[in-house]
C-alpha positions in Angstrom: 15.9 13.1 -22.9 15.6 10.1 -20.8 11.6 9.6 -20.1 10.7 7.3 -16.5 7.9 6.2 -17.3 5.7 4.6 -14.5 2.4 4.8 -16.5 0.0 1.4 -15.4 -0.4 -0.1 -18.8 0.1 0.6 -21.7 3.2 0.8 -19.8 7.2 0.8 -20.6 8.4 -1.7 -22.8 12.4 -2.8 -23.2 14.1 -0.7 -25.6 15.2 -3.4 -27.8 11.5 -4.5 -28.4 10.6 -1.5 -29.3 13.4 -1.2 -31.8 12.7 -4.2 -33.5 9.2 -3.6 -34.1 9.6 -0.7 -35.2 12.2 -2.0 -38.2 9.9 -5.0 -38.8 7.4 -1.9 -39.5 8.9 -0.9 -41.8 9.9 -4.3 -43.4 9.8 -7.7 -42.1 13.2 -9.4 -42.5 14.0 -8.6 -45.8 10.4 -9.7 -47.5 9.3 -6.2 -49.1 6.9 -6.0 -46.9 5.6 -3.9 -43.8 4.8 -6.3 -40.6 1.7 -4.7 -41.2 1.2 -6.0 -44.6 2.5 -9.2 -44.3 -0.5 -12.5 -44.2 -0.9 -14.0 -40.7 -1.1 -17.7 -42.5 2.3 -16.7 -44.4 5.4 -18.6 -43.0 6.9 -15.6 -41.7 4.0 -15.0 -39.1 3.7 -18.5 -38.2 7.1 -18.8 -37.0 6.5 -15.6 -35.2 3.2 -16.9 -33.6 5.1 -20.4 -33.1 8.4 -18.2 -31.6 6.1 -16.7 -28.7 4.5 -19.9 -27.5 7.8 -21.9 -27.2 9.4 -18.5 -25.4 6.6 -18.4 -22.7 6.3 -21.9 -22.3 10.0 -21.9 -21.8 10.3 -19.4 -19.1 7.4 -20.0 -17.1 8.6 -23.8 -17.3 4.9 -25.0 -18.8 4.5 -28.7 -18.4 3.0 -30.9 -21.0 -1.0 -30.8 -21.4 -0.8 -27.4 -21.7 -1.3 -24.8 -25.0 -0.9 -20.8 -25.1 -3.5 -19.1 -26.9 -3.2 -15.1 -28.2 -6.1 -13.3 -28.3 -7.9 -10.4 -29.1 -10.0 -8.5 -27.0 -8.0 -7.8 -23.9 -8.4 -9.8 -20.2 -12.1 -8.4 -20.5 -13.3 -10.3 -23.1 -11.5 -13.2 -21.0 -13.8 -12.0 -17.7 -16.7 -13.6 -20.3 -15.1 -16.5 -22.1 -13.5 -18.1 -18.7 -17.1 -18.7 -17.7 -18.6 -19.4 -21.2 -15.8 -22.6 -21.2 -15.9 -23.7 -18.0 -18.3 -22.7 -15.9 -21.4 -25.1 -15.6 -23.1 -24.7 -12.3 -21.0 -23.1 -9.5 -17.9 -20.9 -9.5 -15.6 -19.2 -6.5 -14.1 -16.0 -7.2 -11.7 -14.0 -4.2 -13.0 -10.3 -5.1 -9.9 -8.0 -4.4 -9.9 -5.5 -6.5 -11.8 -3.3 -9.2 -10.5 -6.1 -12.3 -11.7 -9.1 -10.2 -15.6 -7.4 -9.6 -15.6 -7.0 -13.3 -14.8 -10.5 -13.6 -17.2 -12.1 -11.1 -19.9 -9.6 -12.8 -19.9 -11.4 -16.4 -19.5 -14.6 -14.8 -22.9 -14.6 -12.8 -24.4 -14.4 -16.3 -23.2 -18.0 -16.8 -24.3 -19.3 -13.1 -23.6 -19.4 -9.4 -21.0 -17.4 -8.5 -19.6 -18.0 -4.5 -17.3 -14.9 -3.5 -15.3 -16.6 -0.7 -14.1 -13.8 0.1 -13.0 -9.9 -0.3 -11.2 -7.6 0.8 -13.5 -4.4 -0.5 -14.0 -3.4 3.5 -10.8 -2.1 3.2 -11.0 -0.5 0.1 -9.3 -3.7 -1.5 -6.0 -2.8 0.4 -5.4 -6.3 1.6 -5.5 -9.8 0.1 -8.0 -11.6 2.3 -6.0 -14.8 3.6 -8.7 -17.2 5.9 -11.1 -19.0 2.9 -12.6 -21.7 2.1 -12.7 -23.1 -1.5 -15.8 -24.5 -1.9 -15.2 -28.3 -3.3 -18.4 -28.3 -5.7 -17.3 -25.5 -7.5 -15.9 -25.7 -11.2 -13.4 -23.0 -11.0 -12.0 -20.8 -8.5 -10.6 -17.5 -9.8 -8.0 -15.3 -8.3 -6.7 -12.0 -9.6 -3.1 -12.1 -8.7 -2.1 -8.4 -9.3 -4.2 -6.0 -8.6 -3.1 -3.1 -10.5 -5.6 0.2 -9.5 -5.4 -0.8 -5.8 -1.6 -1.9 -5.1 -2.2 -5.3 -3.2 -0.7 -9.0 -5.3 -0.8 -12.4 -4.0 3.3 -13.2 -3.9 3.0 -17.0 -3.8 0.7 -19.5 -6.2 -2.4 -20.7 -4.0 -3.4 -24.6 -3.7 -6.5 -25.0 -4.7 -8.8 -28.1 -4.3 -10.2 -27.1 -7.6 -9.3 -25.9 -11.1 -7.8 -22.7 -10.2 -8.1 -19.7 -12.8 -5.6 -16.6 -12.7 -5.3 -13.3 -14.3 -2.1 -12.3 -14.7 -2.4 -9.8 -16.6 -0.1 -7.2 -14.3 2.4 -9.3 -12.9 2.8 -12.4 -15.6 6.7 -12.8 -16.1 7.6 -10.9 -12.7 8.0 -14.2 -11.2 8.7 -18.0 -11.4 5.5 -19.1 -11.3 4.4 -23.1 -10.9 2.0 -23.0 -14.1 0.9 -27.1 -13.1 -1.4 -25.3 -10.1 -3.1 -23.4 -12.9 -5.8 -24.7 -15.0 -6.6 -21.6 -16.8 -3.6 -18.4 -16.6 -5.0 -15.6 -19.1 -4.2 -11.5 -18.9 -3.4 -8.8 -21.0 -0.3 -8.1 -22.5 0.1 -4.0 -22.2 1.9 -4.5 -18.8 5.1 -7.1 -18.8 5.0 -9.0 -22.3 4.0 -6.8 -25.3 1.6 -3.6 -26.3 -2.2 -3.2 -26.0 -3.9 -5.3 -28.3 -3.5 -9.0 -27.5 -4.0 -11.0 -24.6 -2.9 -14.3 -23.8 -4.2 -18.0 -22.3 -2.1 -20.3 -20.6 -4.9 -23.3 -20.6 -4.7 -26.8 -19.3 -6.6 -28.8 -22.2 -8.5 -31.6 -20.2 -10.4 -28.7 -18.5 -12.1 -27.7 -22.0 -15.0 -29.2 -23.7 -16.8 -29.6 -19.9 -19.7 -27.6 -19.7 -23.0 -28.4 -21.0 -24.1 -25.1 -23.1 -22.7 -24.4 -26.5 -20.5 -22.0 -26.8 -20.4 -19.6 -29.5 -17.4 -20.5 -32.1 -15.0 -17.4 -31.8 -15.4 -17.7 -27.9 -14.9 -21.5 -27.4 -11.6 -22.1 -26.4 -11.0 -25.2 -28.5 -11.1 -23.3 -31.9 -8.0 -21.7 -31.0 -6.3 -24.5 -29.5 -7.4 -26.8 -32.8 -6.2 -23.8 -35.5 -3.1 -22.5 -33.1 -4.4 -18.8 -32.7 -4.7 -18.6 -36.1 -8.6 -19.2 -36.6 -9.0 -16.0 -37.2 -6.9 -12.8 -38.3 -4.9 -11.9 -34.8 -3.3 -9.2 -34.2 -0.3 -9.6 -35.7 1.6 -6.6 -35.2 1.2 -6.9 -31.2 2.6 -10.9 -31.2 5.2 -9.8 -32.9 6.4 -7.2 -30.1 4.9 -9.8 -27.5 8.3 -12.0 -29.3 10.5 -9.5 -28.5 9.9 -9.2 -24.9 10.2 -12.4 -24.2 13.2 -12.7 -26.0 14.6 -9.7 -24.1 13.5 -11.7 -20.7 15.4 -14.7 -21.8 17.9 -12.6 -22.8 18.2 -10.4 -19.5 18.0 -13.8 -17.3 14.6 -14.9 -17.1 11.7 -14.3 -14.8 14.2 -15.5 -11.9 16.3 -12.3 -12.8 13.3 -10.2 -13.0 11.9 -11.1 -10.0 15.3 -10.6 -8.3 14.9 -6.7 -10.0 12.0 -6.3 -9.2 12.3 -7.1 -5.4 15.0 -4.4 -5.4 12.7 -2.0 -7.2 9.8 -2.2 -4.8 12.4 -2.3 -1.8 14.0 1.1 -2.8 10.8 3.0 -3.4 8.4 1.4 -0.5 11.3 2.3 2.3 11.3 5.6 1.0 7.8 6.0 0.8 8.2 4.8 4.8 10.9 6.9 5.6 9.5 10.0 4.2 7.1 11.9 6.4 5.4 13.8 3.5 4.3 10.6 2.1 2.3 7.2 3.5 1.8 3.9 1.9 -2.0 2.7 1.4 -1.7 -1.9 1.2 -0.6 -3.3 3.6 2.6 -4.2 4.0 2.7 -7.8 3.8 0.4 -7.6 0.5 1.9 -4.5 -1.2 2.6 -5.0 -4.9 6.0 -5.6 -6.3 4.5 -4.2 -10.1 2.2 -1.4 -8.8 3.1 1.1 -5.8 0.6 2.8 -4.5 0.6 5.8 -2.2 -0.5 9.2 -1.0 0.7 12.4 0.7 0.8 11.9 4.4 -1.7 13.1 6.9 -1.6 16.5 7.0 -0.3 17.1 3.3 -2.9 16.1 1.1 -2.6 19.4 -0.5 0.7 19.1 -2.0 0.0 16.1 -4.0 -0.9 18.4 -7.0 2.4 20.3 -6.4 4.0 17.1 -5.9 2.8 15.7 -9.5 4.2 19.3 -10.8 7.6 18.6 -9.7 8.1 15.0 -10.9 6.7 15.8 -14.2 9.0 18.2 -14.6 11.7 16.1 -14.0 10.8 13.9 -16.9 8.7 11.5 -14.6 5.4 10.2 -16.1 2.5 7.9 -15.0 2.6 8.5 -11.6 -0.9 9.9 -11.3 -3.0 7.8 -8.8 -6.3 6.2 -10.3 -9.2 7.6 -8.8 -10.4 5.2 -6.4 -7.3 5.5 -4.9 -6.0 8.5 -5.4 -2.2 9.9 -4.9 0.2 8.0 -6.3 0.4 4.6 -8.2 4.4 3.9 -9.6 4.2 0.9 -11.6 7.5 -0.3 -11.8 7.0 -3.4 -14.3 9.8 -5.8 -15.8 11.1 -3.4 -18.1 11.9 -0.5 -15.8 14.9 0.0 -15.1 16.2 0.7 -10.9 17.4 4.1 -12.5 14.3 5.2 -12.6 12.8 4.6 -9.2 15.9 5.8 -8.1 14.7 9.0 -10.1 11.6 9.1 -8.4 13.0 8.5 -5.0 15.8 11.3 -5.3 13.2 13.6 -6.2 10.6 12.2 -2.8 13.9 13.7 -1.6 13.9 17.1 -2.9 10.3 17.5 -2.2 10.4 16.8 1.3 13.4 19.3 2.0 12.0 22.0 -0.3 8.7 21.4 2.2 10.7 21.7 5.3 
């Protein structure tokens, strides 16, 4: 039975990824041993580590200066380190969602933190667009998906300043221009891998900046010097991180996937439009290409439970709103496929003619 699986993260990962990990679970190519077994300093796990870096860098076009970094500890643990590293007096943040108030949060720990501006009036369902950057600021931090709340910046930002992303819901969705960036970090459990590892894209000449001393395990540095592989990483989760992005070389790159992903969006938001049992909550300009929100029409609100019912039993999953939102959040990430928002659509279909 074919599963559509919207779910927000851990979220739907391609077929063939999930195929090879689980073999390599089994046995790693032909050593005897169980991917889980096997050393992270062995050969086989260094080419796996070594596999990953050159595939990002590769699609996302990284230019020189420039290493990737996988991590444990999720894009939280990153809401702490990006200030530990570079942070010394002053840092912007643009607060537009629920992920970037956690992030300005541990940051004020570390010093003055500017919000230049948010879009939390609105119940974050905009991306604010007149700003000022301050200039004496170290960093300015954007969140460029914003994953509970439906809203994504579509284009990368100049920025008179080092300019800090997480990307942790819409990394791989697009070309991006990675030479804006000085700092691109996220979690993987959306478009490149499972839970379990995250990942920093970091300019180099930003790091060793700051004046405090910064703990070992959370300096940046160590893990550029020992190549991720200071510690024991989590091996398992780089190796399925591998197979996505060999899939997304494979399918076309982050060109193609933006191209599908356009076409994704476009058939469920025009529904979502059309249909006068549903209504859309970002707007329009700012809605997300990776997460969709929306909620029963004026009028209707008590059919979404109902609503829920009837996808679910039509083998659709994850479509549950979160709760600040409520209604509905589709997140239609790299790996699923048009079939199923067509799914999801048809059955936006059904619902409205069955509540005639």
């Amino acid at each position: 039975m074919t599963i559509h699986n919207f779910g927000p993260g851990p979220a739907v990962l391609p077929d063939v990824a999930l195929k090879k990990t689980a073999e390599a679970i089994l046995e790693l190519d032909n050593t005897g041993l169980s991917l889980l077994e096997i050393s992270h300093r062995s050969q086989e796990f260094e080419a796996i580590a070594a596999e990953a870096e050159s595939l990002l860098h590769e699609l996302l076009d990284v230019p020189a200066g420039y290493r990737t970094l996988f991590l444990g500890g999720g894009a939280s643990t990153q809401f702490v380190v990006v200030p530990y590293n570079l942070l010394n007096t002053k840092a912007a943040y643009l607060e537009t969602g629920a992920w970037a108030q956690k992030a300005i949060a541990e940051a004020k720990h570390f010093g003055e933190i500017e919000v230049v501006a948010s879009s939390k009036d609105k119940n974050f369902t905009y991306i604010p667009k007149k700003y000022t950057v301050p200039k004496d600021a170290d960093y300015f931090h954007i969140t460029t998906n914003n994953t509970i709340f439906g809203s994504e910046l579509h284009t990368d930002l100049d920025c008179p300043i080092p300019l800090v992303a997480d990307t942790s819901s819409d990394i791989l969705s697009r070309p991006m221009d990675v030479s804006k960036y000085a700092l691109i970090y996220g979690g993987a459990q959306k478009n490149m891998g499972p839970a379990g590892v995250s990942f920093v894209i970091v300019r180099e000449d930003v790091l060793g900046k700051v004046d405090r001393r910064i703990p070992t395990m959370l300096d940046y540095r160590t893990h550029v010097e020992h190549s991720s592989l200071y510690n024991t990483p989590p091996v398992a989760s780089i190796f399925t991180v591998r197979e996505v992005l060999r899939w997304v070389k494979a399918e076309g790159g982050v060109v193609e996937m933006q191209k599908r992903n356009r076409a994704k969006a476009k058939l469920l938001y025009d529904e979502v439009d059309r249909n006068p049992l549903f209504a859309g909550t970002v707007a329009k300009e700012d809605r997300s290409l990776m997460n969709a929100c929306f909620v029963m029409s004026k009028g209707n609100e008590d059919k979404e439970a109902a609503f829920l019912e009837f996808v679910s039993a039509r083998s659709i999953v994850g479509l549950k709103g979160h709760r600040s939102v409520g209604g509905f959040r589709a997140s239609m990430y790299n790996a699923l496929p048009l079939e199923s928002v067509q799914e999801l659509v048809d059955c936006m279909r059904l619902f409205e003619e069955d509540n005639k």
